[in-house]
N, C-alpha and C positions, 0 to 999 in steps of 0.2 A: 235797623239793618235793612238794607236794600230785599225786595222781595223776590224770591231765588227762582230759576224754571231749571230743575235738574231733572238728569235719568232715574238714580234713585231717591226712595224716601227717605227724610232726614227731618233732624229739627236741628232747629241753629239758634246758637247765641250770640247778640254782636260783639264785635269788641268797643272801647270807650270812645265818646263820639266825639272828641279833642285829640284822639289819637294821628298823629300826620301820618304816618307810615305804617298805617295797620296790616298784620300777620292775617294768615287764616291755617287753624289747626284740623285739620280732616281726623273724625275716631271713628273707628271700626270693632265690633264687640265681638263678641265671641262666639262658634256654633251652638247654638240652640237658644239664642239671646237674642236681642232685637235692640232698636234705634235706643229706648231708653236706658237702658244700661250703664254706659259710660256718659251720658247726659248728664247727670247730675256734679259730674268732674266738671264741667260748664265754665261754671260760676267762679272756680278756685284757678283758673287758667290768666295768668299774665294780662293785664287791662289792654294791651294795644291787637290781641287773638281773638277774629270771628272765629269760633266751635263750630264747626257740623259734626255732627253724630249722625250715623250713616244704617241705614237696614239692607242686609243683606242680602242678594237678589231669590235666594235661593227655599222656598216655604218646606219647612220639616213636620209642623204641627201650627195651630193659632198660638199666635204672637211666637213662635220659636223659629229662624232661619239660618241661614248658614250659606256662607262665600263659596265653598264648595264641599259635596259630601263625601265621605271615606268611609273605608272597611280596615278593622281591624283585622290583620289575619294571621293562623294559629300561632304564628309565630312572634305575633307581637306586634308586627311592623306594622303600618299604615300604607293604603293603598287610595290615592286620591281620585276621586274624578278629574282627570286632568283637562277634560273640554270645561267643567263648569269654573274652575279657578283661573284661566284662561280668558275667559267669559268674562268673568268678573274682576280682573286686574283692568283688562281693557274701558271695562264701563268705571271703574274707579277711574281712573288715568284721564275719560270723558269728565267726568263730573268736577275733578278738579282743574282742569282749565277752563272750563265753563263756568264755574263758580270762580276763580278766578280770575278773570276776562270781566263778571257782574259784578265783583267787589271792587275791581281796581287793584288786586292784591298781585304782583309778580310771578313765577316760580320761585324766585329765590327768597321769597319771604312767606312760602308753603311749606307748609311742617303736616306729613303725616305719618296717622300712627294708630294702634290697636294693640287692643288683649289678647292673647292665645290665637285662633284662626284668624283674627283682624290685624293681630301684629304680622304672621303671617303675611297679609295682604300686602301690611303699609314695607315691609322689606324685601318683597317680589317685586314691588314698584318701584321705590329708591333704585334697588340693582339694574334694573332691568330698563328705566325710563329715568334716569339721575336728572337728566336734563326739563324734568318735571317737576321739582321738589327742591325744596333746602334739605332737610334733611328726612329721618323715621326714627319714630319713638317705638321701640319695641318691648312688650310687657309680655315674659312667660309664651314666649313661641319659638318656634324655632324653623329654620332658613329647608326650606322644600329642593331635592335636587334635580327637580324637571325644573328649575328655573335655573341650573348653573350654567348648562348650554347656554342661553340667553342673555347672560350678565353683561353691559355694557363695556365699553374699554377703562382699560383704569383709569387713562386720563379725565374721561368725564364724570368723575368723583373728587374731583381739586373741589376744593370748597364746600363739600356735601359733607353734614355729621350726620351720627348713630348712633343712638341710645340704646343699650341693652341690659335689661334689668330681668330677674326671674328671683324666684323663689328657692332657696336653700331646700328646701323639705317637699319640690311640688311632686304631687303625684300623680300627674297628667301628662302633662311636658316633664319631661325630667332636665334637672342642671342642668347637664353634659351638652341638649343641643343648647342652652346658650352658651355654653363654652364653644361647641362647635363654630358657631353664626361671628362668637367675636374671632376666631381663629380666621377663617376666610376673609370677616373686614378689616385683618391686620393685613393682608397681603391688597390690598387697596390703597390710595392716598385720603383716605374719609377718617373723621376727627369722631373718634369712636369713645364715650364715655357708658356709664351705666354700672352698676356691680349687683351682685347676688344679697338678698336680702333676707333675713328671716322668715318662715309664713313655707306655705302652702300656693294655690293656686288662685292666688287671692291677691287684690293689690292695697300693700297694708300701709298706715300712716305712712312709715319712715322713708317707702318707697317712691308715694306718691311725691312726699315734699324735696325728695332726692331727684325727682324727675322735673316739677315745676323751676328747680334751682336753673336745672340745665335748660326748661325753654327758656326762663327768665334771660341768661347768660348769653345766649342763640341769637335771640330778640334784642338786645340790646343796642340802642343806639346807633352803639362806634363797633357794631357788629355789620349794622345795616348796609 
């Protein structure tokens, strides 16, 4: 793999080096988690996907960071820092055209994506910057509404998909925002798959190979 000059830190795996029309997959982990997290999903990613696995800009403790930080408040709800996720949508958005610009990789054969505050990220981006992305894989998060003001037009979602997948039982993120997130990308023209899994807060076998199906599918050749 081509040796990368980004904003942020990441480790990457390439994709196969017979591949003609190599993918690049962006992941993004979860607050209080770091670059290695979703790295090890690397390996199990479709042979023609450079992986970046991405650290978040934002330091909570050593080795624990976070895209942006929030207050729980008594009421339950969550209250974001909205300059720091801001922040950091922009510098993702940098780093994926710069990383693909050095791969040779398109927008339209960039897939990004993340767990909980990283899914988060990768569906503020898809919405908000389509014209950046094929599609977002989202794992157990759910859609922020300081970014509805900012949604692109629908038109510039023809051809864009979205994976939404979450945990039957989680007790983090609850079901309902992914029911929410697919609710609003029905009223889009975006090729929306994904479904509620067994599990917790957690991304369990049947989820993962339910999600590789769908890069596999995305990727595809006579998709290209």
């Amino acid at each position: 793999m081509t040796q990368l000059h980004l904003p942020l830190k990441f480790l990457a795996h390439g994709a196969q080096p017979d591949v003609r029309e190599p993918w690049l997959l962006v992941l993004m982990h979860g607050v209080g988690s770091n670059e290695q997290d979703l790295f090890g999903l690397a390996r199990m990613m479709p042979p023609q996907f450079n992986v970046l696995s991405l650290r978040a800009p934002y330091v909570l403790s050593p080795d624990a960071y976070a895209w942006f930080e929030f207050q729980v408040l008594p009421g339950g709800e969550r209250r974001i820092d909205e300059e720091q996720e801001r922040e950091s949508r922009f510098l993702v958005g940098e780093m994926i055209a710069s990383a693909g610009k050095q791969l040779g990789v398109p927008a339209e054969r960039v897939v990004v994506g993340g767990f909980s505050q990283g899914g988060i990220m990768a569906l503020s981006l898809l919405l908000t910057k389509p014209e950046s992305v094929r599609a977002a894989m989202v794992w157990h998060s759910r859609l922020l509404s300081q970014v509805l003001p900012h949604v692109a037009a629908p038109e510039a979602f023809e051809g864009k998909a979205l994976w939404v997948s979450h945990g039957s039982a989680d007790n983090v993120i609850p079901p309902s925002a992914a029911q929410a997130t697919r609710e609003f990308a029905r009223t889009l023209p975006v090729a929306l798959s994904g479904a509620d899994f067994p599990g917790a807060h957690e991304i369990r076998p049947a989820e993962l190979q339910a999600t590789l199906a769908w890069l596999q599918s995305l990727s595809a050749p006579t998709n290209a």
